[in-house]
LOLUM-216095 format. One record per residue (C-alpha): residue number from 1; x, y, z. Coordinates in steps of 0.05 Angstrom, whole numbers. Example, Ala and Ser with C-alpha at 12.3 -4.5 7.8 and 13.67 -1.06 7.14 Angstrom:
residues 2
+-----+--------+--------+--------+
| num |      X |      Y |      Z |
+-----+--------+--------+--------+
|   1 |    246 |    -90 |    156 |
|   2 |    273 |    -21 |    143 |
+-----+--------+--------+--------+
***
This chain:
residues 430
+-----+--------+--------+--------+
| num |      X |      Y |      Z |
+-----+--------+--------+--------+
|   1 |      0 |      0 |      0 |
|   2 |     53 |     41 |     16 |
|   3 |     95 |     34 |    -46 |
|   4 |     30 |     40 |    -86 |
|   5 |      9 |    113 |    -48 |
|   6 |     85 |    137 |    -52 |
|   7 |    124 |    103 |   -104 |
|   8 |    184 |     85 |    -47 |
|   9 |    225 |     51 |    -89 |
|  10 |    228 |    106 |   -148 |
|  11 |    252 |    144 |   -102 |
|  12 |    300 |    101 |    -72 |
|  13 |    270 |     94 |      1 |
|  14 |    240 |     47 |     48 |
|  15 |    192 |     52 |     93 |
|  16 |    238 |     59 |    158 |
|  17 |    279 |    113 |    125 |
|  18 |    213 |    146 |    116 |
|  19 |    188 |    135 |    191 |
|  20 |    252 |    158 |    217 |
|  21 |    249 |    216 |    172 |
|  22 |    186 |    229 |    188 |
|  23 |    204 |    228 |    271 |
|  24 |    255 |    274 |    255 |
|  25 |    223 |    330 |    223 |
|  26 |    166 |    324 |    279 |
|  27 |    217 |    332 |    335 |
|  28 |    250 |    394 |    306 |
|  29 |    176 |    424 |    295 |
|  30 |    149 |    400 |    345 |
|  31 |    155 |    474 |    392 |
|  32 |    106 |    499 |    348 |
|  33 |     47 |    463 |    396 |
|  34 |     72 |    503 |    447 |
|  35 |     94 |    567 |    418 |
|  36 |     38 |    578 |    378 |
|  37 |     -9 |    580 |    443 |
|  38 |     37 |    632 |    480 |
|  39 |     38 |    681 |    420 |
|  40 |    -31 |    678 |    403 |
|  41 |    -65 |    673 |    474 |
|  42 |    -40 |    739 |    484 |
|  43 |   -100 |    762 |    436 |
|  44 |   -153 |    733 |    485 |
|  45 |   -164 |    677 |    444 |
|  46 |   -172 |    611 |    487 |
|  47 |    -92 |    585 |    505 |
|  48 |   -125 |    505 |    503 |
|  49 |   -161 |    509 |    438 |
|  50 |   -109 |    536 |    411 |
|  51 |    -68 |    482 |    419 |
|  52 |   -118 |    443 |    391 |
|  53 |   -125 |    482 |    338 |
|  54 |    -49 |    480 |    323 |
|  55 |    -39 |    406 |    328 |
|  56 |    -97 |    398 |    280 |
|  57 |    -85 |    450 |    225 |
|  58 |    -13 |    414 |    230 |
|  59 |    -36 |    343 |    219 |
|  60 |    -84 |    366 |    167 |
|  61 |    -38 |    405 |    122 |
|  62 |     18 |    358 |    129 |
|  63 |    -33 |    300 |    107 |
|  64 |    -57 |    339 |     52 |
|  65 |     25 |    352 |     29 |
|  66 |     31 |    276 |     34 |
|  67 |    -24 |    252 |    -12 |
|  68 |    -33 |    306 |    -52 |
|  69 |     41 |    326 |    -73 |
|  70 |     78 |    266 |    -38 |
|  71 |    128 |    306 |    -20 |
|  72 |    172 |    297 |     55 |
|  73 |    146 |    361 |     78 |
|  74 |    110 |    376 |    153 |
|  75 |     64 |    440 |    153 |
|  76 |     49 |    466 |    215 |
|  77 |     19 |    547 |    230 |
|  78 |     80 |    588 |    219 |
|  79 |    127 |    632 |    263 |
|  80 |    131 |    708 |    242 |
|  81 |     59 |    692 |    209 |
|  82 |     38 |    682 |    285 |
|  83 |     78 |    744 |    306 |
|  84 |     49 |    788 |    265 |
|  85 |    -29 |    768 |    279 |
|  86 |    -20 |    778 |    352 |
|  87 |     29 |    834 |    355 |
|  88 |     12 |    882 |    295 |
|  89 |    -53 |    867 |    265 |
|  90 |    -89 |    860 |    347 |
|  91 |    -49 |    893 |    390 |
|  92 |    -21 |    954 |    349 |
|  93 |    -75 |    961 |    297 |
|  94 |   -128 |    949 |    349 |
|  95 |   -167 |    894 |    306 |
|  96 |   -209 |    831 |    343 |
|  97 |   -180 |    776 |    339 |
|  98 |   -236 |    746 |    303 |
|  99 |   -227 |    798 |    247 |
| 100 |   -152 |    777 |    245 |
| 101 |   -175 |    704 |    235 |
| 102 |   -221 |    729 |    174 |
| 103 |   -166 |    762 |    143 |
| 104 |   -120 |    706 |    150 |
| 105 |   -182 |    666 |    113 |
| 106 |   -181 |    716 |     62 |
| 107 |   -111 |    711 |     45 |
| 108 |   -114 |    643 |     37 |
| 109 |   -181 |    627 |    -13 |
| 110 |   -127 |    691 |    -50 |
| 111 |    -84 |    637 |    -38 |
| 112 |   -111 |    586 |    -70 |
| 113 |   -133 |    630 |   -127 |
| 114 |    -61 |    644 |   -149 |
| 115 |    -49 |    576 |   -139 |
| 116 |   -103 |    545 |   -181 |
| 117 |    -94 |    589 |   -235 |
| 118 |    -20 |    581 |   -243 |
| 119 |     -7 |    650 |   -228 |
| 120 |     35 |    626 |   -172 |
| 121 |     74 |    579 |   -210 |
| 122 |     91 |    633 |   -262 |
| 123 |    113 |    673 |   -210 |
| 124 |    158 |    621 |   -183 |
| 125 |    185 |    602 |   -253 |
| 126 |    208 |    677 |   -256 |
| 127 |    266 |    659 |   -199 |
| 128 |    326 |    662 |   -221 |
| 129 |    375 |    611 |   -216 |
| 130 |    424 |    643 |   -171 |
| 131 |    366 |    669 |   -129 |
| 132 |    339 |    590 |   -120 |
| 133 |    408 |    566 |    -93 |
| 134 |    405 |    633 |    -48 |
| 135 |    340 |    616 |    -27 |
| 136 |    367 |    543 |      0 |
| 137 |    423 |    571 |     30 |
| 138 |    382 |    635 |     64 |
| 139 |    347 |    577 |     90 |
| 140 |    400 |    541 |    120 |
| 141 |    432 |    607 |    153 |
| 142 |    353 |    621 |    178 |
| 143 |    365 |    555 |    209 |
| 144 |    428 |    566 |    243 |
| 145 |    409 |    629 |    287 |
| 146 |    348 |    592 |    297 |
| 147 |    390 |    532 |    327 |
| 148 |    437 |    570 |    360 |
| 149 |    389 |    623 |    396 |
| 150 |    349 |    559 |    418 |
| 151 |    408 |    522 |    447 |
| 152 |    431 |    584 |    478 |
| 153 |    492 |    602 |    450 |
| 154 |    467 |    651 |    417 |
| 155 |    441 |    700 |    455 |
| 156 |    414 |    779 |    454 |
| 157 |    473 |    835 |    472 |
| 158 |    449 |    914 |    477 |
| 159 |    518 |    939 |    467 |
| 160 |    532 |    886 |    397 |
| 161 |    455 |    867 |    388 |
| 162 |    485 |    787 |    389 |
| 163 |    531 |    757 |    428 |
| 164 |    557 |    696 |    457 |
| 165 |    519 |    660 |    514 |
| 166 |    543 |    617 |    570 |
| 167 |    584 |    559 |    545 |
| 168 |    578 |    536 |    618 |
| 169 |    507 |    527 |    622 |
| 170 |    471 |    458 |    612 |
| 171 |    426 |    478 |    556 |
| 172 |    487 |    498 |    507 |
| 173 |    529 |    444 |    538 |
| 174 |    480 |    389 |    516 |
| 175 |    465 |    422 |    444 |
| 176 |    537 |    427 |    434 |
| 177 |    551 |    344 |    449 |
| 178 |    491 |    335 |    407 |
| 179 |    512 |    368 |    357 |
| 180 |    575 |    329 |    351 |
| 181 |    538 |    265 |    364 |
| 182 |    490 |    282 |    295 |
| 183 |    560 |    298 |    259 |
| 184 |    601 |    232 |    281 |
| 185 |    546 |    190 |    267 |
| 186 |    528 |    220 |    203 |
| 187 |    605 |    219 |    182 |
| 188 |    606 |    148 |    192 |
| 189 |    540 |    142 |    153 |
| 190 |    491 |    118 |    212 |
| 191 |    417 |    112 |    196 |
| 192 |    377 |    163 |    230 |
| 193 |    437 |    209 |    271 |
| 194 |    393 |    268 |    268 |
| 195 |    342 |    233 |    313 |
| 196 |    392 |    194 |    352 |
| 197 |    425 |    265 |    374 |
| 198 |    355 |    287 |    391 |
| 199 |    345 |    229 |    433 |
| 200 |    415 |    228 |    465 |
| 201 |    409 |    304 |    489 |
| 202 |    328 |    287 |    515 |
| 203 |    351 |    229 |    553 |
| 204 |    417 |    250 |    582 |
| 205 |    381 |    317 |    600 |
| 206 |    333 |    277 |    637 |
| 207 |    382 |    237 |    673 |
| 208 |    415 |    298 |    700 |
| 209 |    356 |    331 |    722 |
| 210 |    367 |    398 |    676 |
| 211 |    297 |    380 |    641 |
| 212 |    241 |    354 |    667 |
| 213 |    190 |    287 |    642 |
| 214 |    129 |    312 |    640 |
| 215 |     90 |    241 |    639 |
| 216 |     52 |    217 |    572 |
| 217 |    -17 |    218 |    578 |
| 218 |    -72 |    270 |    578 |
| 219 |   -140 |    281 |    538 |
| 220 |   -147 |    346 |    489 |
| 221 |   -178 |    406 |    506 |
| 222 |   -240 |    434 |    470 |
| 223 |   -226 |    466 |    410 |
| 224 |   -303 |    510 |    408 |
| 225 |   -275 |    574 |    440 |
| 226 |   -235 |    584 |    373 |
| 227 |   -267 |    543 |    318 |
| 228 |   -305 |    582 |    259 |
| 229 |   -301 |    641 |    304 |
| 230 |   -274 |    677 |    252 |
| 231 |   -307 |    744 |    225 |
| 232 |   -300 |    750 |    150 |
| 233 |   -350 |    801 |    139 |
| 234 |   -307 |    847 |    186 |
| 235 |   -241 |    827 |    159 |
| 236 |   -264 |    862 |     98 |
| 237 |   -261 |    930 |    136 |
| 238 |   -217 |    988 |     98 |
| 239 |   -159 |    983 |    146 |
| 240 |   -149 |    907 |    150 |
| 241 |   -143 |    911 |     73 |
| 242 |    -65 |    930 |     70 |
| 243 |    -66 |    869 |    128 |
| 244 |    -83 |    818 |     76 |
| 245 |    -44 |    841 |     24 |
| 246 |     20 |    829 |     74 |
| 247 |    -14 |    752 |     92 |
| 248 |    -13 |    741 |     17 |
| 249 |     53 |    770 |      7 |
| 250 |     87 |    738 |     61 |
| 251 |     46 |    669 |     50 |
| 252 |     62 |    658 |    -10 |
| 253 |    138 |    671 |     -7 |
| 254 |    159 |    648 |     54 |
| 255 |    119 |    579 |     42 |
| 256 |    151 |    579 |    -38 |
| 257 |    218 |    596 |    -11 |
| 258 |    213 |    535 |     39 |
| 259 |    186 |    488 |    -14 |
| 260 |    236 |    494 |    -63 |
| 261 |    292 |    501 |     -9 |
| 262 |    275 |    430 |     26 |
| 263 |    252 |    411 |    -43 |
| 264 |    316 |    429 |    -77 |
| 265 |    359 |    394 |    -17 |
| 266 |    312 |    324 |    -26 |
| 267 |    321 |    330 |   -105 |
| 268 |    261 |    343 |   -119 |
| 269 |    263 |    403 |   -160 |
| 270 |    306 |    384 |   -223 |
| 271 |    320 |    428 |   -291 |
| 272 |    290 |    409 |   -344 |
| 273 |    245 |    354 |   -305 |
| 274 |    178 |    354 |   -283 |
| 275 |    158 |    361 |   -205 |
| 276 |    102 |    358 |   -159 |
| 277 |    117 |    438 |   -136 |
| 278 |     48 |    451 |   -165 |
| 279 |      4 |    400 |   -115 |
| 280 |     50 |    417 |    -60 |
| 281 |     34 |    495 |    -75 |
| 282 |    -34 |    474 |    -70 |
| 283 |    -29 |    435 |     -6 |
| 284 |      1 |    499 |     32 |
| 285 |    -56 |    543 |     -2 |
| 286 |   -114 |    501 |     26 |
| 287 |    -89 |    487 |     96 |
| 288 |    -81 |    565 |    105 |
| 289 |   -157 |    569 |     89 |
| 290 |   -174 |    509 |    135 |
| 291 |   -129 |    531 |    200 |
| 292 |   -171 |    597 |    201 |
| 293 |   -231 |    563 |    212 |
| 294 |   -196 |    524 |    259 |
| 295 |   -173 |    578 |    295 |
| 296 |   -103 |    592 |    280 |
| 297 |    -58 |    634 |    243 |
| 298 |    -39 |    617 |    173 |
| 299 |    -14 |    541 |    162 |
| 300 |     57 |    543 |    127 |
| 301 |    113 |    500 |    107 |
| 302 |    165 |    483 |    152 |
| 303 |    237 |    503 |    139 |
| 304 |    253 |    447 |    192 |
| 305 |    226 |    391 |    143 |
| 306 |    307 |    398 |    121 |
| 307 |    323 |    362 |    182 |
| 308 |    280 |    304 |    157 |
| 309 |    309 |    303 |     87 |
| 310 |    375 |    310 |    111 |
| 311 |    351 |    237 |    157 |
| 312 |    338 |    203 |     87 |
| 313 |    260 |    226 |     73 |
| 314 |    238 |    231 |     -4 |
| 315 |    164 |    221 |     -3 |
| 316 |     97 |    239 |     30 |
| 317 |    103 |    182 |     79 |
| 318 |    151 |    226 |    119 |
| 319 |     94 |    284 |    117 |
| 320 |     43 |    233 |    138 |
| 321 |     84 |    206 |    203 |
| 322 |     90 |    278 |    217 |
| 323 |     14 |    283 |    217 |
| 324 |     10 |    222 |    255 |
| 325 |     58 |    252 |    302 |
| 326 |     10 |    321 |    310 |
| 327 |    -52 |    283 |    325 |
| 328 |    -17 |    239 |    378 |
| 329 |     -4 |    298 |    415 |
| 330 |    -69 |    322 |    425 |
| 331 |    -63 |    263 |    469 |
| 332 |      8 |    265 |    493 |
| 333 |     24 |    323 |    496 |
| 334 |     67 |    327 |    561 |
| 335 |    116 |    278 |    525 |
| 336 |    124 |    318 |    461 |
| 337 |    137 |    375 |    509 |
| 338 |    195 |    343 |    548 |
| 339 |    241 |    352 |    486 |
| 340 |    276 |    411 |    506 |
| 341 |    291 |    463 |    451 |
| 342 |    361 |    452 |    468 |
| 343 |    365 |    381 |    446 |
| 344 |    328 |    395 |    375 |
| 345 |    378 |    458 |    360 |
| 346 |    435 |    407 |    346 |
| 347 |    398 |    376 |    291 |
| 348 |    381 |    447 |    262 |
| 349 |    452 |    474 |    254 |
| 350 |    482 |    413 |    232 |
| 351 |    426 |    414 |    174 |
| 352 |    437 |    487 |    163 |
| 353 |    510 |    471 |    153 |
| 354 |    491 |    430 |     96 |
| 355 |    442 |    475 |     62 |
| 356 |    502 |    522 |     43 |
| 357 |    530 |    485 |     -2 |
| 358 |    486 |    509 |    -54 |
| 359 |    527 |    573 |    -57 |
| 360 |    566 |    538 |   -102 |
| 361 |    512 |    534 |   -157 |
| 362 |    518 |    615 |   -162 |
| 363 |    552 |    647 |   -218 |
| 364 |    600 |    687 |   -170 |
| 365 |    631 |    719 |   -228 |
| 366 |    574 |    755 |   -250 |
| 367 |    572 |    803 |   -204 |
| 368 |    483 |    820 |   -232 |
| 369 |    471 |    756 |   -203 |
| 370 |    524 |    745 |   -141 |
| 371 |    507 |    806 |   -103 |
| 372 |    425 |    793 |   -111 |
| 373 |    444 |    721 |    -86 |
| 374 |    485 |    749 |    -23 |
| 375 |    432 |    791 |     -2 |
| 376 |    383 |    739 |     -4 |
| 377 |    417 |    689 |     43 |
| 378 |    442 |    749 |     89 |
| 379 |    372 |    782 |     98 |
| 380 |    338 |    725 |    117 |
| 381 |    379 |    712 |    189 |
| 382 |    386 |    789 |    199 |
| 383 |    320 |    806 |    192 |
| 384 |    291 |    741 |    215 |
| 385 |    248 |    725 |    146 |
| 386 |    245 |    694 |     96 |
| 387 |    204 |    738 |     60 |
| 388 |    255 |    801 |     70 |
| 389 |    306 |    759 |     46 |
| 390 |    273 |    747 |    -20 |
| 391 |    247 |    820 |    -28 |
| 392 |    318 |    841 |    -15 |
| 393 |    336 |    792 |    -76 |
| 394 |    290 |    805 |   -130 |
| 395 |    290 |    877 |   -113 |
| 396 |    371 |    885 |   -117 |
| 397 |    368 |    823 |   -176 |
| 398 |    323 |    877 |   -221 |
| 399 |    367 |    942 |   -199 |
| 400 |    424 |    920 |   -226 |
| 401 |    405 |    875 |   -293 |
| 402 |    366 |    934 |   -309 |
| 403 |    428 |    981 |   -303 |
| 404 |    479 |    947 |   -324 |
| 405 |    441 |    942 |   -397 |
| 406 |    427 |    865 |   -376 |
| 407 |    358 |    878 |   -372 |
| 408 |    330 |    829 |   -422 |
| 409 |    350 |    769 |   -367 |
| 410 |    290 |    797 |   -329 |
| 411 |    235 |    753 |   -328 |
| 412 |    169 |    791 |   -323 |
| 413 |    149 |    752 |   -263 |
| 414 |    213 |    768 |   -230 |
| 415 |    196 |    847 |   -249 |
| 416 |    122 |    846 |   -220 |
| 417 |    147 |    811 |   -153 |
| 418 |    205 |    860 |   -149 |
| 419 |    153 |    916 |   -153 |
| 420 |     98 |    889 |    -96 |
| 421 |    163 |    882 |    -55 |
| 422 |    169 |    959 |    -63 |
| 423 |    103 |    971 |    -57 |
| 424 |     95 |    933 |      5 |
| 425 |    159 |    967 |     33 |
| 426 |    133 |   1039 |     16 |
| 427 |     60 |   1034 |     33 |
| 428 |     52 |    969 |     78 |
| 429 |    107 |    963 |    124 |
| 430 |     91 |    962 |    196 |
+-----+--------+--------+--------+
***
């Protein structure tokens, strides 16, 4: 059955590569059930059905990625996405948070509308080849802060804005031996070392008291105070319009830049050959729409379904054990939380190490499409985004084909997203 739903063997896999895989990618993402809740609650939405809602809209969108587009890929609602609802569109612009929810709806049926018609595609087929291997390697730098501010060792300084944590502490300590645990194992080609580390660091931390087990059983919360309690007819009010322009914007480029990131790092995404980017465009489109009604912010790709391909998964069996993985935590949830954040950042930076190899692929000698490159992968840590990093790109990738007399290499798609990037920046930027 399996073989039959996701062709395995084409793609040179077995089923425990998958499972593994799919383990993996869960562990890394797996903060999101908690996260989520915090950041959101502090709209006066209801902190339990949140969680419900997240682990839900997770399982659901990763389920929909693994039949629909087969691809190893766990969707989950997405960080910055969440950030923004709660922080700019509630508390600064002074919107419910019902009204956010409708807008978030919104954006995604717009979503699915540029998806559908191809529209989206064509915009992707505009990215430039430099700007793709960018993309993957803006990914894998996003990764690395991400790993290192989770494991502590990197840490906030007023004076240099980062600097270097504790290297005495436990947390660090335990991601740093993890780390090298991944790399040793990996080196000597061991199945699974990505979750091995994970494991290593959860148990040892146990053993030593510096985390806590939290037990393994407890039943879900109701999920009524947030579901369909979104308000659509107000989310059409004049000043939540520029609102879902940014959803759209950031939606579709932060998900497209993760998908052919992970994508391009599985081999999925090959010149001249045909891939599934279209369903799995469509699978991130629809789960926006359904995690609204839900009750969450918009439902994105993960950028930590790397750490899963880098473990060996090819297919939408990984995606599926990832949904598994989000529905058994409705009911175990105090085990999925007694991974400490510290034990999944190993597995993070050791896959974000790996992502920069694509620099290689750019054309460093042309200096129209090295410098647009650059700026990509830079913005994206700096300014924590994935979507900056690819408006700093296309903007900069425009500039100087344009004046430099290159302009002809301009795609228009590549032209039309340079320009909402401006337009967003002048008119839309919080």
């Amino acid at each position: 059955m399996f073989e039959r739903l996701f062709k395995l063997s084409e793609h040179n896999t077995t089923i425990r590569t998958e499972l593994v895989a799919g383990v993996t990618t869960f562990l890394t993402m797996s903060y999101i059930i908690f996260v989520n809740p915090d950041i959101l609650s502090t709209t006066g939405m209801d902190r339990d059905a949140i969680f419900v809602a997240t682990c839900l809209a997770a399982a659901l969108g990763s389920i929909v990625m693994a039949l629909v587009a087969n691809w190893p890929i766990g969707m989950a609602p997405g960080m910055g996405l969440n950030a923004f609802f709660a922080f700019t569109v509630v508390a600064a612009l002074g919107f419910t948070w019902q009204q956010a929810l409708g807008a978030v709806f919104i954006s995604g049926l717009i979503f699915v509308f540029l998806t559908v018609t191809g529209i989206r595609s064509w915009l992707i087929q505009g990215i430039p080849h430099s700007l793709r291997s960018a993309i993957a390697t803006g990914i894998g730098l996003f990764l690395g802060i991400i790993a290192l501010k989770n494991a502590g060792i990197v840490v906030d300084n007023p004076a240099t804005l980062v600097g270097l944590g504790s290297l005495k502490a436990a947390g660090p300590l335990l991601a740093i031996f993890g780390f090298f645990v991944i790399a040793v194992l990996d080196a000597l080609r061991v199945k699974g070392a990505i979750l091995i580390g994970i494991l290593a660091v959860t148990i040892l931390s146990w053993m030593t008291g510096v985390s806590e087990f939290h037990g393994i059983v407890s039943m879900p919360p109701s999920m009524a105070p947030t579901f369909l309690q979104l308000d659509i007819v107000g989310a059409l009010h004049g000043g939540l319009i520029h609102v879902i322009l940014v959803f759209v914007l950031v939606e579709v480029f932060d998900a497209t830049g993760t998908l052919i990131g992970v994508a391009k790092r599985a081999n999925l995404i090959q010149e001249g050959k045909p891939s599934r980017l279209g369903r799995a465009l469509l699978a991130d489109s629809t789960a926006i729409v359904a995690g609204s009604l839900m009750g969450t912010s918009s439902t994105t790709a993960y950028v930590e379904s790397a750490s899963g391909v880098q473990a060996g998964g090819r297919t939408g069996l990984t995606a599926l054990v990832i949904a598994v993985l989000f529905l058994a935590s409705l009911f175990i949830s105090p085990l999925a939380g007694s991974v400490p954040t510290y034990a999944t950042a190993p597995a993070l930076l050791y896959v974000a190490g790996l992502m920069m190899r694509e620099l290689t692929e750019v054309d460093w000698e042309d200096l129209t499409e090295a410098a647009p490159a650059a700026l990509t992968a830079l913005a994206m840590p700096f300014t924590y985004s994935i979507a900056n990093g690819l408006a700093f790109g296309f903007i900069s990738y425009v500039v100087l084909k344009l004046f430099t007399g290159k302009w002809r290499a301009i795609h228009p798609a590549t032209l039309i997203v340079a320009v909402l990037f401006v337009v967003r920046f002048a008119f839309f930027a919080e």
